[in-house]
C-alpha positions in Angstrom: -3.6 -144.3 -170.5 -6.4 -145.6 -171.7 -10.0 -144.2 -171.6 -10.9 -146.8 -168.6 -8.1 -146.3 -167.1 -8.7 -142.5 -166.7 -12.3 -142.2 -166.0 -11.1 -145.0 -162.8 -8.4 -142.9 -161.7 -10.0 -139.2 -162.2 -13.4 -140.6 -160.1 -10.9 -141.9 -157.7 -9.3 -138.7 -157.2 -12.5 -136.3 -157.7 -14.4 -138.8 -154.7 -11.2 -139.0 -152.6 -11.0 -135.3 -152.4 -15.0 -134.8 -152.2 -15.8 -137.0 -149.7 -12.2 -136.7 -147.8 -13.4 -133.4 -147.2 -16.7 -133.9 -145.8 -15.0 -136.2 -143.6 -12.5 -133.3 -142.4 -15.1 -131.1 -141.7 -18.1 -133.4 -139.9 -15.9 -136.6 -138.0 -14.8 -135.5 -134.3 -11.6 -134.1 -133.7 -10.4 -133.5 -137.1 -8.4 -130.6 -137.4 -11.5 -129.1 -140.2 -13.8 -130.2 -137.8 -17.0 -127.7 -138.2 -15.3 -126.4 -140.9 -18.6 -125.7 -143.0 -20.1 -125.4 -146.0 -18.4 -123.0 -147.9 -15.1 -125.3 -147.0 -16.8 -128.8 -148.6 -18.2 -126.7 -151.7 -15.2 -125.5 -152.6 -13.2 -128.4 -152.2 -16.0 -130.6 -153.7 -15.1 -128.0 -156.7 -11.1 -128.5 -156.6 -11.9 -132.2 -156.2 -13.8 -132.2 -159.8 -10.6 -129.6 -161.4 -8.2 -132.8 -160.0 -10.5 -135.5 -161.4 -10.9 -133.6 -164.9 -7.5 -133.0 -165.0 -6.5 -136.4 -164.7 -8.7 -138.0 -167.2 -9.1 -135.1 -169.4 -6.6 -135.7 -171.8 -7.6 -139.6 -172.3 -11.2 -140.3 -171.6 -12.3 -136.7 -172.0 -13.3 -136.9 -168.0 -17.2 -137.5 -167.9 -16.4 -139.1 -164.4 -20.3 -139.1 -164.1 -22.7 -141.4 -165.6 -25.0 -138.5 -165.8 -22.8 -137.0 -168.4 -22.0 -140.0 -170.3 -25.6 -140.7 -170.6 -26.4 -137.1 -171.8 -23.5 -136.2 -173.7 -24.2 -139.7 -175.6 -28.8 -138.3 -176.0 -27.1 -135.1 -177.4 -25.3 -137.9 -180.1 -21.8 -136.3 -178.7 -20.4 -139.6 -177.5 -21.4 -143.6 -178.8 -23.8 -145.1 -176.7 -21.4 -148.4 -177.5 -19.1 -146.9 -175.1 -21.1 -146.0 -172.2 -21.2 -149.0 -170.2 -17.0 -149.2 -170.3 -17.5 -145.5 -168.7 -19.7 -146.0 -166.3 -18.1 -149.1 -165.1 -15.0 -147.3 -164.5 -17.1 -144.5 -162.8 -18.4 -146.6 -160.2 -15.0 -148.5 -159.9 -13.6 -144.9 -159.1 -15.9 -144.1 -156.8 -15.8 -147.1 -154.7 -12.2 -147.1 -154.3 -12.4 -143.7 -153.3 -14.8 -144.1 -150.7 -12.1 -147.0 -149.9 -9.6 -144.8 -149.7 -11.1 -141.9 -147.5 -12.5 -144.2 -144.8 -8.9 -145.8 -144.6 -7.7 -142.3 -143.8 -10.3 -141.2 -141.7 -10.1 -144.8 -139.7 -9.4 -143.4 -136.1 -11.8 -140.7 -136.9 -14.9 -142.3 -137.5 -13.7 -144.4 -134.1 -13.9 -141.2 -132.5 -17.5 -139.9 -134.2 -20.5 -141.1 -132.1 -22.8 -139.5 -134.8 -24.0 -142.2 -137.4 -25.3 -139.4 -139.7 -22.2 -137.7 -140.1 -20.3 -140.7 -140.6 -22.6 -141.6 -143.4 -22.2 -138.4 -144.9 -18.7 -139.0 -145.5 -19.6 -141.6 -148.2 -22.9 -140.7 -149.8 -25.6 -137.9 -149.7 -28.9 -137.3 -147.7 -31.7 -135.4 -147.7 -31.9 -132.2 -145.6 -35.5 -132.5 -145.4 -36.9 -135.7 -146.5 -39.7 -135.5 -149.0 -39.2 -137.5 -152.0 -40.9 -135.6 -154.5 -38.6 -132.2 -153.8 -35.8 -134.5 -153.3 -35.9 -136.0 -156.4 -36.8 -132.6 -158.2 -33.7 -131.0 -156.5 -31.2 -134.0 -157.7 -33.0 -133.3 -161.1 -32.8 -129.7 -161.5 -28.9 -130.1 -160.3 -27.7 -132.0 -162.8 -29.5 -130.4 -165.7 -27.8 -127.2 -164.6 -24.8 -129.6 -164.7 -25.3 -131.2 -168.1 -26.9 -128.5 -170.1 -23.5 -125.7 -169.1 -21.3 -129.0 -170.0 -22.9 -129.1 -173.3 -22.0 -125.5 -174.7 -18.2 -126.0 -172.7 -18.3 -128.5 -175.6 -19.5 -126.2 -177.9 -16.6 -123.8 -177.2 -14.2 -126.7 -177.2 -15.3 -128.1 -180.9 -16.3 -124.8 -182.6 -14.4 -121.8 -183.9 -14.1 -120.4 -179.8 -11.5 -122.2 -178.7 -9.8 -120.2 -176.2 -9.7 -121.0 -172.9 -11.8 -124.2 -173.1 -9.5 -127.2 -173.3 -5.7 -126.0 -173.1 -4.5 -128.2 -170.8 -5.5 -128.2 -167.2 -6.9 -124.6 -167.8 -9.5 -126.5 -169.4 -10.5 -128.1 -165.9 -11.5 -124.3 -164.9 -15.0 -124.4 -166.1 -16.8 -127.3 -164.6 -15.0 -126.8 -161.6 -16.8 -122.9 -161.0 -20.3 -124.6 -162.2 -19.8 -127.3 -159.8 -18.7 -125.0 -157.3 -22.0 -122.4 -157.7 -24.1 -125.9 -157.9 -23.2 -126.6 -154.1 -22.9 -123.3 -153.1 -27.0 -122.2 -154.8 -28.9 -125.6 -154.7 -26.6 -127.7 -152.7 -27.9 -127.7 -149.3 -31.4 -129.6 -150.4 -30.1 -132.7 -150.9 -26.0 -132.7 -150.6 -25.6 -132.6 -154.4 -25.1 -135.8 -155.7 -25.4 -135.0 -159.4 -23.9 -138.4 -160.0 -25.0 -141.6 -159.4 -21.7 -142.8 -159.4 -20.8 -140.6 -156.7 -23.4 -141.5 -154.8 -24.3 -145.0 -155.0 -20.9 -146.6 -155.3 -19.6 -145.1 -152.0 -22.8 -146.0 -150.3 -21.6 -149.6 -151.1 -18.8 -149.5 -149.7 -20.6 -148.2 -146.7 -22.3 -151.1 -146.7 -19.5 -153.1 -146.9 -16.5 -151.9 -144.7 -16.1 -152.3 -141.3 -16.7 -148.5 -140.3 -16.5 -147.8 -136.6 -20.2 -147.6 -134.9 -22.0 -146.8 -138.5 -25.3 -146.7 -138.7 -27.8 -147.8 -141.7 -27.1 -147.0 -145.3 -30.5 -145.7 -145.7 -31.1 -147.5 -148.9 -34.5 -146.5 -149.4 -33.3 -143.5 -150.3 -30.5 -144.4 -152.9 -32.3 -144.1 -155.8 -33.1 -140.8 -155.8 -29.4 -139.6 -156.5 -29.4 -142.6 -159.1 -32.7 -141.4 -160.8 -32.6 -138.3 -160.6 -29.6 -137.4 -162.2 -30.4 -139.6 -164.8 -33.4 -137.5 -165.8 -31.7 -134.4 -165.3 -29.2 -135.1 -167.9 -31.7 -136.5 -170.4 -34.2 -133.0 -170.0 -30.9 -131.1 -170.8 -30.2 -133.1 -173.8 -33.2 -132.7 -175.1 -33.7 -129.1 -174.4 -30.0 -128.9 -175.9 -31.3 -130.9 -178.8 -34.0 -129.0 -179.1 -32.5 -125.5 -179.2 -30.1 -126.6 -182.1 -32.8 -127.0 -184.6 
């Protein structure tokens, strides 16, 4: 498989799994209906173990932009190749977003509440203040990038074990995600991935969901931006701890 191939199939999965769940738990009649929090963290966390499993072996499973762009500041991985990745990323994402809602059809049907169905595709702000939104999309993801960077370290250094045998390699990033939703989660939703975000919000845009609402747009760019700075603070601060 090639690396293109992978990071579109592993994003597929990962945002498949993510956002199917948030559509189990908040669209009517669903048999996770109110399943809460605890239920979409922890599946949002299995959903990143299936993606990196996938794409692990080939592409090395960045299925982020936010860790392509800081895994290639940190000089870990050729800029040259970042646009390939993050194409695929967003190609992932947006047919998994295609995906869930063709699942979930008679459900969103069934959901009168706009909110809930939008929050099957991207994320929103619990309490909208874009200064505090956009610090809490930032401080995510450099908690996200700068624990990715020494599971890197383990994986190219002398400590080997258990970072990178096989899918026991998947174990790692899927706890941090995991404690990322379950600690700072609940400001924001999470993104921690522009992808993740803005490529399902797309296809919110653009499918023919039952009764949806807007795709509050003036708000996209914080999970965009935000993660984007994230990940370059923590491959700086990485950078700046290895000198």
């Amino acid at each position: 498989m090639s690396p293109f191939s992978a990071e579109v199939l592993g994003t597929m999965f990962m945002i498949l799994l993510g956002n199917g769940v948030v559509a189990n738990v908040v669209l009517k009649g669903t048999k996770g209906n109110n399943g809460g929090w605890i239920v979409i963290t922890t599946a949002w966390a299995l959903a990143v173990f299936v993606g990196v499993v996938i794409a692990g072996p080939y592409s090395g499973a960045h299925l982020n932009p936010a860790v392509t762009i800081g895994l290639a500041i940190a000089g870990k991985f050729p800029w040259a190749n970042a646009p390939m990745y993050i194409a695929a990323q967003f190609i992932g994402a947006m047919s998994g977003a295609f995906l869930v809602w063709l699942l979930f059809k008679d459900f969103y049907a069934g959901t009168e509440d706009k909110g809930a169905k939008q929050a099957t595709f991207c994320t929103g702000p619990a309490i909208p203040n874009t200064v505090s939104n956009l610090i809490s999309e930032i401080i995510g993801t450099f908690v996200l990038i700068f624990v990715i960077f020494h599971f890197t370290n383990a994986e190219m250094g002398t400590d080997k074990s258990p970072i990178g045998l096989g899918s026991i390699g998947a174990l790692p990033v899927t706890l941090l995600v995991w404690v990322i939703g379950l600690s700072l989660g609940g400001t924001t939703g999470y993104a921690i991935n522009p992808a993740r975000d803005l490529g399902p919000r797309i296809m919110h845009a653009l499918l023919p969901v039952a009764g949806k609402g807007g795709n509050n747009w003036n708000y996209a760019w914080i999970p965009v931006i935000g993660p984007v700075i994230g990940c370059a603070l923590a491959a700086m601060l990485y950078l700046w701890i290895k000198i």
